[in-house]
C-alpha positions as CSV (number, residue, x, y, z in Angstrom):
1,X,-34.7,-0.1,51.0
2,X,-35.5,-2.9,53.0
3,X,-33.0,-3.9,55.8
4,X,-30.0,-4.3,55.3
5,X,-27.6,-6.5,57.7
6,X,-23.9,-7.7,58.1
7,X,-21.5,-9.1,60.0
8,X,-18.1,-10.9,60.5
9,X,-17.0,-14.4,59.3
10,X,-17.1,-16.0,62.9
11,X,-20.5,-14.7,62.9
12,X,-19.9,-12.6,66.5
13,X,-20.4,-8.8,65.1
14,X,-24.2,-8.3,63.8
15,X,-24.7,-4.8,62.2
16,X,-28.0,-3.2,60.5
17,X,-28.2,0.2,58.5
18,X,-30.4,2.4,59.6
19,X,-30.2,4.3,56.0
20,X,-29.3,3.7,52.5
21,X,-26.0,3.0,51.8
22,X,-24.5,5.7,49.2
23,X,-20.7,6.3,47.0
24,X,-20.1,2.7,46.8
25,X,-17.0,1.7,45.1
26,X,-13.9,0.1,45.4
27,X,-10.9,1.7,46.7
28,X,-6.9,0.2,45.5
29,X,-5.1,2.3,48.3
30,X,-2.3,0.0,49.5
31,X,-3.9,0.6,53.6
32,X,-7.1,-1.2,51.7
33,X,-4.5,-3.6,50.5
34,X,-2.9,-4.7,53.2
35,X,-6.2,-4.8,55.7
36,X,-7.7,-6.5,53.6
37,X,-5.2,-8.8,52.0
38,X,-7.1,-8.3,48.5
39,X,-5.6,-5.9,45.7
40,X,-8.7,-3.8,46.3
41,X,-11.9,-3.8,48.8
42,X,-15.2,-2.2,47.9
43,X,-16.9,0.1,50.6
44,X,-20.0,2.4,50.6
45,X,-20.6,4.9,52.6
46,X,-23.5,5.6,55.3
47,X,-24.5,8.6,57.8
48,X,-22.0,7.7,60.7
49,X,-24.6,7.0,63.0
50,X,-26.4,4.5,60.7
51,X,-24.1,1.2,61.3
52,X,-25.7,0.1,64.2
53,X,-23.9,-3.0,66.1
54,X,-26.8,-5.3,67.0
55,X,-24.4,-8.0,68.4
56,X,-20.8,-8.6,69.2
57,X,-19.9,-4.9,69.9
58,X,-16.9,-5.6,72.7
59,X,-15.8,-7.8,69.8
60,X,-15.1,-4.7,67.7
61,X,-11.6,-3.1,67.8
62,X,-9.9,-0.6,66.1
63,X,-6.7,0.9,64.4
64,X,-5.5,4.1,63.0
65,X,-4.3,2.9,59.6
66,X,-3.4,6.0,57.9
67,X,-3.1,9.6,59.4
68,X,-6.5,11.1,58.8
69,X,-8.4,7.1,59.1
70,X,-9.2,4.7,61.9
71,X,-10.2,1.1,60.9
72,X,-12.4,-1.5,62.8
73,X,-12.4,-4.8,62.8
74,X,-13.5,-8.3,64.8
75,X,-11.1,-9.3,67.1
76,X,-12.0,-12.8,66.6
77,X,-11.8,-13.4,62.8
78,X,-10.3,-10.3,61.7
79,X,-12.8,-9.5,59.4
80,X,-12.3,-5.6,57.8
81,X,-15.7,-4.0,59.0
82,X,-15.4,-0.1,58.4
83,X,-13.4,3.0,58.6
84,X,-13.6,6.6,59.6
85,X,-11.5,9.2,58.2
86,X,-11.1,12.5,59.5
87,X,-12.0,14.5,56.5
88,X,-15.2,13.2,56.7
89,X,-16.5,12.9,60.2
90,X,-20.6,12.7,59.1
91,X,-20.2,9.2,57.6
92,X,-18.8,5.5,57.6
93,X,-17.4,3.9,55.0
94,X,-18.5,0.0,55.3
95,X,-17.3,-3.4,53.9
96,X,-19.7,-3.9,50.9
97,X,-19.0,-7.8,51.4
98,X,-19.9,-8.0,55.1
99,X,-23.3,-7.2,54.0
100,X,-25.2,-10.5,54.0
101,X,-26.5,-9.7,50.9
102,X,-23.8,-7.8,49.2
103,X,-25.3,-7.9,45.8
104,X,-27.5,-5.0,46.8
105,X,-24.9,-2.0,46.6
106,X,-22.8,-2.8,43.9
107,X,-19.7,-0.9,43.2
108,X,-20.1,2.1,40.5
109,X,-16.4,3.6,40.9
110,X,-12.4,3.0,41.4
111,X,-10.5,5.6,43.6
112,X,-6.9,5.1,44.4
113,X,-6.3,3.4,41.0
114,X,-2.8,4.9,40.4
115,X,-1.9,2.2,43.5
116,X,-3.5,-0.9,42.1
117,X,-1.9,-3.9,41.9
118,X,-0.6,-4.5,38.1
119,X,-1.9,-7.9,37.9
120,X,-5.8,-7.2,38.6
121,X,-8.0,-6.5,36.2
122,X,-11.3,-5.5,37.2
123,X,-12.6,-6.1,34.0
124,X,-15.9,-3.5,34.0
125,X,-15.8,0.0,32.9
126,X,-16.7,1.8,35.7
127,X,-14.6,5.3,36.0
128,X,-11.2,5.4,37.5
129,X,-9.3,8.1,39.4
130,X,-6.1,8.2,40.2
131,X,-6.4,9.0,44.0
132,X,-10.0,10.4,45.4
133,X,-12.7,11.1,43.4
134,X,-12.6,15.2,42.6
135,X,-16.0,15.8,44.0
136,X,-14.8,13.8,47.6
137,X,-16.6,15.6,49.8
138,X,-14.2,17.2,52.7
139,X,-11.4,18.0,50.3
140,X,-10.0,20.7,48.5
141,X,-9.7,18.8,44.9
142,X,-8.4,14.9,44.6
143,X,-5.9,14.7,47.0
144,X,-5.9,12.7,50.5
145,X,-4.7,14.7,53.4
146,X,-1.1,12.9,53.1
147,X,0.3,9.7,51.2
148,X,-0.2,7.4,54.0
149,X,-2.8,5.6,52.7
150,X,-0.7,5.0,49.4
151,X,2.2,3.8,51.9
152,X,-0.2,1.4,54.1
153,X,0.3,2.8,57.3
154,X,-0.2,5.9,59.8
155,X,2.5,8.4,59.6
């Protein structure tokens, strides 16, 4: 891997990875939704440690979007940077798009799909599941903790 870097629209967060980026896909939850303001938003997955800010880091602020997840974000553009969810606390789950070049992880899976939006169509044939994946690690099969992330919003 060589490195990989990202940031925000306005151009005030700068982050490197300090590892590989792993479990990208994109996730239709409606909390992904609405953050976002897509019908989906495509994330991959690093040790938590290995999104390292090298710029803007007071610009970063955060949000508990769902009650087992906490989102950040620049407070500037409001450009979606990552999230952390409880049932997972070893990694972070990045913005695949905020990479500067975001061709380099492509997607390779669907979760949440029983949420997406009826009018998108992917168009690719990459597996879907109706919620998590089944071998999500920190659960106990495919279910989140709670439905908040299919109601978009902390309970």
């Amino acid at each position: 891997m060589g490195k990989l870097t990202g940031g925000c629209m306005c151009g005030e967060v700068r982050y490197e990875l300090k590892s590989e980026p792993f479990d990208c896909g994109w996730c239709h939850c409606r909390t992904c939704q609405l953050s976002s303001g897509a019908p989906a938003m495509a994330f991959a997955s690093v040790r938590r440690g290995d999104w390292s800010v090298s710029a803007g880091g007071d610009s970063i602020k955060s949000v508990q979007t769902s009650s087992f997840g906490r989102r950040a974000f620049c407070s500037r553009c409001g450009t979606p940077l990552h999230v952390m969810v409880d049932h997972q606390p070893e990694t972070l789950d990045f913005s695949v798009v905020t990479l500067d070049d975001p061709d380099t992880v492509p997607p390779a899976f669907h979760i949440f799909w029983s949420s997406k939006v009826s009018w998108f169509d992917p168009g690719d044939d990459l597996p879907k599941h109706s919620r998590f994946r089944p071998d999500t690690k920190g659960l106990a099969g495919t279910e989140p903790p709670d439905d908040s992330s299919l109601t978009g919003g902390a309970a």
